[in-house]
C-alpha positions as CSV (number, residue, x, y, z in Angstrom):
1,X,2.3,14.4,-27.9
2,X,6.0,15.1,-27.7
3,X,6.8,11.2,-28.6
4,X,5.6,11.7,-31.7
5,X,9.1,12.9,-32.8
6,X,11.2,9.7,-31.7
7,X,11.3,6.5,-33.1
8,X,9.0,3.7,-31.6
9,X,11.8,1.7,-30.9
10,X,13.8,4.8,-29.1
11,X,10.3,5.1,-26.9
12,X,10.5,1.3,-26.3
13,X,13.8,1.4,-25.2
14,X,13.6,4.7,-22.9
15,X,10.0,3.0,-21.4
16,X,12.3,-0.1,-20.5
17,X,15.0,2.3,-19.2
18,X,12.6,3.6,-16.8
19,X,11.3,0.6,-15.9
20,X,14.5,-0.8,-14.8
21,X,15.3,2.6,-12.6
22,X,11.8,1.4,-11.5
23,X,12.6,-2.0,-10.2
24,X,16.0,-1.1,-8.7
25,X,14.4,1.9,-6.8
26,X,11.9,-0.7,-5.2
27,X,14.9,-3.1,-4.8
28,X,17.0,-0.6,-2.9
29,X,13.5,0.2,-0.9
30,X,13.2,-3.3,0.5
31,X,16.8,-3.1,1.3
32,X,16.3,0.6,3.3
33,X,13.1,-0.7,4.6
34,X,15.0,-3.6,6.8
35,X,17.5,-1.0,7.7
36,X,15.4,1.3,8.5
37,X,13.6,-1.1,10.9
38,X,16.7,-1.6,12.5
39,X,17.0,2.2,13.2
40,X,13.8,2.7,14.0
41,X,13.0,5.1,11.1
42,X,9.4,5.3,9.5
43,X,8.4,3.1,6.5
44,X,6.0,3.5,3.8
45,X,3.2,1.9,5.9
46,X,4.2,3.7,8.6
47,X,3.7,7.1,6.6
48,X,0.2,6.1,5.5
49,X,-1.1,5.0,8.5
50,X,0.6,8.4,10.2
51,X,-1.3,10.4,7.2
52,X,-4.4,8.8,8.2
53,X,-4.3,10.1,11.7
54,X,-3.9,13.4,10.5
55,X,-6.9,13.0,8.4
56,X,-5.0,13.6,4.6
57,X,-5.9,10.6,3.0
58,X,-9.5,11.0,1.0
59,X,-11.2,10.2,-2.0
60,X,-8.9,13.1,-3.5
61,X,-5.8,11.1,-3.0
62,X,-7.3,7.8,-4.2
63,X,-8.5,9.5,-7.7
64,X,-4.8,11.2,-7.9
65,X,-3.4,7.2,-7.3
66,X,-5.9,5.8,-10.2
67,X,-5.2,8.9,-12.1
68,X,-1.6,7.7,-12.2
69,X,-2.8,4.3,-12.6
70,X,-4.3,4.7,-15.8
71,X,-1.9,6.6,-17.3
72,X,0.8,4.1,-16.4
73,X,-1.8,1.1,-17.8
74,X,-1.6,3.0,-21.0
75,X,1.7,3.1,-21.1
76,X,2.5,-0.3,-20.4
77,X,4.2,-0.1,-17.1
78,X,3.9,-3.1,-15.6
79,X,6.2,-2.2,-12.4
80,X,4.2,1.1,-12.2
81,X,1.1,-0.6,-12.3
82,X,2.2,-2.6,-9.3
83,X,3.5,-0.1,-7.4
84,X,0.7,2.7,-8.0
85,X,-1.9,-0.8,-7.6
86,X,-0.8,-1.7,-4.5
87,X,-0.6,2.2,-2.8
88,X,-4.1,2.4,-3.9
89,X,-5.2,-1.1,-2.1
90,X,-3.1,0.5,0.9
91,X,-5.0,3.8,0.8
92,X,-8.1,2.7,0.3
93,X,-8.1,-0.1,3.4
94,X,-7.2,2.9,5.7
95,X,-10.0,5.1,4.5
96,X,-12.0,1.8,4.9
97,X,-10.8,1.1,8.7
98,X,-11.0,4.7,9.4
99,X,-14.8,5.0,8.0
100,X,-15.6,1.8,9.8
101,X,-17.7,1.2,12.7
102,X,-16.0,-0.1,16.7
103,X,-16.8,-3.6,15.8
104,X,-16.2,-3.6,12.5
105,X,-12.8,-2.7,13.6
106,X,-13.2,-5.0,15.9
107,X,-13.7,-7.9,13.5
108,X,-10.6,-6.9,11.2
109,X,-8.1,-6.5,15.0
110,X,-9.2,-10.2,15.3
111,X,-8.7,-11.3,11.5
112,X,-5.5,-9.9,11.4
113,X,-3.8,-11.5,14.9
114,X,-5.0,-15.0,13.3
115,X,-1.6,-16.6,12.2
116,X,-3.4,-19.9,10.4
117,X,-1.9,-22.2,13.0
118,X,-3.0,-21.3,16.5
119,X,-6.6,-22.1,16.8
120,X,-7.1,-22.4,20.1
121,X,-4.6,-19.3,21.2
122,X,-6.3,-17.3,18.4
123,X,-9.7,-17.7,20.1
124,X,-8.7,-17.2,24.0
125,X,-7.0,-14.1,22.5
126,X,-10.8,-12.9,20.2
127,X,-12.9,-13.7,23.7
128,X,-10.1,-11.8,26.1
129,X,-10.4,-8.8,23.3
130,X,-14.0,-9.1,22.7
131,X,-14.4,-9.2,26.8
132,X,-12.1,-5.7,27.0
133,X,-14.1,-3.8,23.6
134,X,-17.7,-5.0,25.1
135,X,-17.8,-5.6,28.7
C-alpha cells in the first residue's frame, strides 16, 4: 500500500485532516441546503428521489455505497461512515417504496403524515386517503 512509506502518526494526522474537510463540507451543506430551499434549488433528497423516477438507483448502487462503506470502516472514518451510512439507508428505502406494493405504499403515505400529536386529525386524514386509494 502506498502508506506504507509515511509515518503512522503522519497517516493519523492526514486521516484527521480529512476528516475535518469532512465535517465542514457537511457543515457548509446544511447551510446550502436552507438556502437552497429558499431558491427553490434541488437537495440531496431531492436528487435521489428524482434518480429513482428515472429508474438509476439498484442493487448496483447500494453495493458501490457499502463498498465505500467498508473501506471507510477500515479506515476509521467515523464522519464517512455516517455520511456513506446514511446514503445507503436513503437508497435503499427508495428501492424499498419503489418495489412495494399500492397499499404497502399506502401504509408508509399514512405513517409518515402522523406528527405524534394529532390523533384524531391523523385518522380523518388515513380514512379520507384510504376512501380516495380504495373506493
Amino acid at each position: 500500500m502506498r502508506l506504507k512509506g509515511y509515518s503512522e502518526e503522519d497517516v493519523r494526522k492526514a486521516r484527521k485532516l480529512i476528516s475535518s474537510f469532512i465535517r465542514v463540507a457537511e457543515e457548509v451543506e446544511e447551510e446550502i441546503s436552507e438556502t437552497l430551499k429558499l431558491l427553490k434549488f434541488p437537495t440531496s433528497a431531492q436528487k435521489i428521489e428524482e434518480a429513482t423516477e428515472k429508474g438509476k438507483l439498484t442493487e448496483l448502487v447500494l453495493m458501490v455505497i457499502w463498498n465505500g462503506l467498508d473501506l471507510a470502516r477500515r479506515d476509521e472514518e467515523k464522519d464517512v461512515i455516517r455520511s456513506l451510512d446514511l446514503l445507503y439507508r436513503r437508497v435503499e428505502a427508495e428501492i424499498l417504496k419503489r418495489e412495494a406494493t399500492p397499499a404497502m405504499r399506502l401504509l408508509n403515505d399514512l405513517l409518515n403524515i402522523h406528527d405524534g400529536y394529532d390523533g384524531e386529525g391523523w385518522l380523518k386524514e388515513c380514512k379520507k386517503r384510504m376512501v380516495d386509494t380504495f373506493p
